[in-house]
N, CA, C and O of each residue as an XYZ file, in Angstrom:
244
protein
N     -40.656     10.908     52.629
C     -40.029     11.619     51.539
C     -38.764     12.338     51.996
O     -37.765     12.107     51.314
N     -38.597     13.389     53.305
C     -37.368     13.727     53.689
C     -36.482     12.573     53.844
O     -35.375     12.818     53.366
N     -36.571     11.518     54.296
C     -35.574     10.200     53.814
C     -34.824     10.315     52.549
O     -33.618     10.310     52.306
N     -36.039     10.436     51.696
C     -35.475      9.862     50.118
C     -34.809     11.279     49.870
O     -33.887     10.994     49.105
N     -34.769     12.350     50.041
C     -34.489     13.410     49.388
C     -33.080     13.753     50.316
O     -32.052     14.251     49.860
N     -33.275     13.419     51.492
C     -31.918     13.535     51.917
C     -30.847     13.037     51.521
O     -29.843     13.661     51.178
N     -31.110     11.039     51.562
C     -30.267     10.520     50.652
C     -29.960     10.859     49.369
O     -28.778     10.609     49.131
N     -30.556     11.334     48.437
C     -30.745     11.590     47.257
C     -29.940     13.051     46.550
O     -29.853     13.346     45.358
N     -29.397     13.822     47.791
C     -28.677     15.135     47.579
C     -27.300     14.499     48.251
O     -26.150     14.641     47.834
N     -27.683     13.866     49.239
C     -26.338     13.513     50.033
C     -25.633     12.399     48.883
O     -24.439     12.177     49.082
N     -26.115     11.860     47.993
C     -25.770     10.723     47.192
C     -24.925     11.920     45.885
O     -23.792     11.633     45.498
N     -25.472     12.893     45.469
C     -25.367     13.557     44.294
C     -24.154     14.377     44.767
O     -23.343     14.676     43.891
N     -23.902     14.802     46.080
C     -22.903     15.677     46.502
C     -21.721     15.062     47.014
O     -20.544     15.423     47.031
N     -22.505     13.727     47.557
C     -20.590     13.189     47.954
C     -19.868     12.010     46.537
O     -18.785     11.478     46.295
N     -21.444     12.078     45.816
C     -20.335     11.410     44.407
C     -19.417     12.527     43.059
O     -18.699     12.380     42.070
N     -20.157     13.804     44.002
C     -19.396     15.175     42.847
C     -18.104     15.131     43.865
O     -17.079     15.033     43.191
N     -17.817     15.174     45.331
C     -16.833     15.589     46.032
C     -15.926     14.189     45.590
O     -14.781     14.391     45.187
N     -16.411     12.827     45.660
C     -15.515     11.786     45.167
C     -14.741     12.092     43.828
O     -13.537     12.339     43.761
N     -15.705     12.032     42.680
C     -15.204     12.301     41.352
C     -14.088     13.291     41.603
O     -13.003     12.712     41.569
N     -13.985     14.587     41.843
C     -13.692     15.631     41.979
C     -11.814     15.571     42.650
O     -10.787     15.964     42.096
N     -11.987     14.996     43.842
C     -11.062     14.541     44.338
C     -10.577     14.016     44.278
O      -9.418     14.261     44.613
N     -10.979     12.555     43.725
C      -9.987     11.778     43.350
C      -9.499     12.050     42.078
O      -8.309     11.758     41.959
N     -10.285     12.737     40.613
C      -9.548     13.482     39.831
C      -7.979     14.170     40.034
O      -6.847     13.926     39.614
N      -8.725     15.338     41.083
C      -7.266     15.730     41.634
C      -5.964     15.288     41.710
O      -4.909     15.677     41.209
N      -6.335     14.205     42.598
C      -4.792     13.304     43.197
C      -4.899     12.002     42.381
O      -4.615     10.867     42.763
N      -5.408     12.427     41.073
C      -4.687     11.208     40.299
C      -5.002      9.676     40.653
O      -4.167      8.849     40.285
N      -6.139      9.235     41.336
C      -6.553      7.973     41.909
C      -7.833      7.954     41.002
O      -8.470      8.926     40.598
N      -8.070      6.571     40.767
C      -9.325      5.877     40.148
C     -10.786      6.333     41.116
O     -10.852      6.574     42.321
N     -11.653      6.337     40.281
C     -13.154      7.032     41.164
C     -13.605      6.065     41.296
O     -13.488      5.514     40.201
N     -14.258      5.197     42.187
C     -14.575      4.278     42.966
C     -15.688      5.105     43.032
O     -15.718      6.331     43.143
N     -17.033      3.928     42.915
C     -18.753      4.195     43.199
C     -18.883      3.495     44.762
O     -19.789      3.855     45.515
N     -18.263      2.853     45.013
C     -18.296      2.467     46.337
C     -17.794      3.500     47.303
O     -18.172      3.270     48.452
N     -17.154      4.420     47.187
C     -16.695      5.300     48.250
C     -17.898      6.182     48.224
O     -18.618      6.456     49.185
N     -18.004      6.546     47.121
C     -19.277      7.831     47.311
C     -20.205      7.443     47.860
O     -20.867      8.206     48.564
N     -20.582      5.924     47.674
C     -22.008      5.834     48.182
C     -21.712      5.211     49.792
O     -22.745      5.209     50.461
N     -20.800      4.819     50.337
C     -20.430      4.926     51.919
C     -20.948      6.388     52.289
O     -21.996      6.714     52.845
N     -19.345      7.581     51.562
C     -20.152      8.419     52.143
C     -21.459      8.919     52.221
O     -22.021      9.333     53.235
N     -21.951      8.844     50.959
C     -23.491      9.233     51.288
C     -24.419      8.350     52.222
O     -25.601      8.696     52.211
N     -24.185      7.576     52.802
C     -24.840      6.909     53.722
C     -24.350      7.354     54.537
O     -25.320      7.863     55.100
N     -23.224      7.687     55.332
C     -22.776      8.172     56.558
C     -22.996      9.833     56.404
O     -23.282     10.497     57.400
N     -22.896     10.234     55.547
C     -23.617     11.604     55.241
C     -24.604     11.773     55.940
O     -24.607     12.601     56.851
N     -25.934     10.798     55.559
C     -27.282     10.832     55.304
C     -27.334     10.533     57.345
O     -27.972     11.293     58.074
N     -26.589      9.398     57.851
C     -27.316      8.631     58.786
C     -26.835      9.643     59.828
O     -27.431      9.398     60.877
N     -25.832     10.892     60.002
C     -24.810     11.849     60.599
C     -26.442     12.708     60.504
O     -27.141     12.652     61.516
N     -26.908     13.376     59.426
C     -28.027     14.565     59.277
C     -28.711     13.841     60.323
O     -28.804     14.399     61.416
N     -29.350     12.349     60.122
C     -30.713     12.052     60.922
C     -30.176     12.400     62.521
O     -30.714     13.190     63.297
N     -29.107     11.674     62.742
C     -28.533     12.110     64.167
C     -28.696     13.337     64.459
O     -29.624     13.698     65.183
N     -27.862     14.129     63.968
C     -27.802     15.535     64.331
C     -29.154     16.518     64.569
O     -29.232     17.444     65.377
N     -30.331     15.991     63.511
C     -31.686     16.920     63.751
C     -32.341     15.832     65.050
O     -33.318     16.289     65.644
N     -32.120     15.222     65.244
C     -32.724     14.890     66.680
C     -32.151     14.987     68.269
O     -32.723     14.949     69.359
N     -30.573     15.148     67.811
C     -29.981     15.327     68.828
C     -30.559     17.079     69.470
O     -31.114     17.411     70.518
N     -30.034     17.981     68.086
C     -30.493     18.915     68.275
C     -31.818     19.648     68.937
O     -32.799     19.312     68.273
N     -32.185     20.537     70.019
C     -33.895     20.683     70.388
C     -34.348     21.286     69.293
O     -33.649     21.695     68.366
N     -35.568     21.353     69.387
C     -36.446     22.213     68.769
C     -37.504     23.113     69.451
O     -38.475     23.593     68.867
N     -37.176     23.297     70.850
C     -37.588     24.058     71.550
C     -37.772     25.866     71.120
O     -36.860     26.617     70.774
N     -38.969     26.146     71.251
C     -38.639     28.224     71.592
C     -37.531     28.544     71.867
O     -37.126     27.568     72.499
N     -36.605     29.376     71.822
C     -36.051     30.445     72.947
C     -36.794     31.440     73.088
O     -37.518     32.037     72.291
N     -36.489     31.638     74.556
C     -37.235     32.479     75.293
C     -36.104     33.695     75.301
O     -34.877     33.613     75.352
N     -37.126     35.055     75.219
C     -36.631     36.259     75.211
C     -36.619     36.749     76.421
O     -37.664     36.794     77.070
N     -34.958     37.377     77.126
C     -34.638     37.889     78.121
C     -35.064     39.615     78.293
O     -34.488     40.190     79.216
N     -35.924     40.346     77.545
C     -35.960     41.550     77.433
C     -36.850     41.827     78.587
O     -37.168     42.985     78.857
């Protein structure tokens, strides 16, 4: 389920930042860009929470 829900926010947020932007600067909104990014969105999170530890820190007091 964290799969689907990741994709599933990452899909809803980089097709509001597409719309949005390309509004802006006057260019056609393309469903194909948003959903790249939301895949490179999505596959960047999985990287990053595993790269990251999840170890304790230990308190120096």
């Amino acid at each position: 389920m964290r799969f689907f829900f990741t994709f599933f926010w990452a899909f809803l947020l980089s097709m509001m930042l597409t719309y949005v932007v390309s509004s802006m600067n006057g260019f056609a909104f393309h469903f194909e860009t948003g959903l790249m990014l939301s895949i490179v969105i999505t596959v960047l999170l999985f990287v990053i929470t595993t790269i990251i530890p999840n170890d304790p820190v230990e308190d120096h007091h």
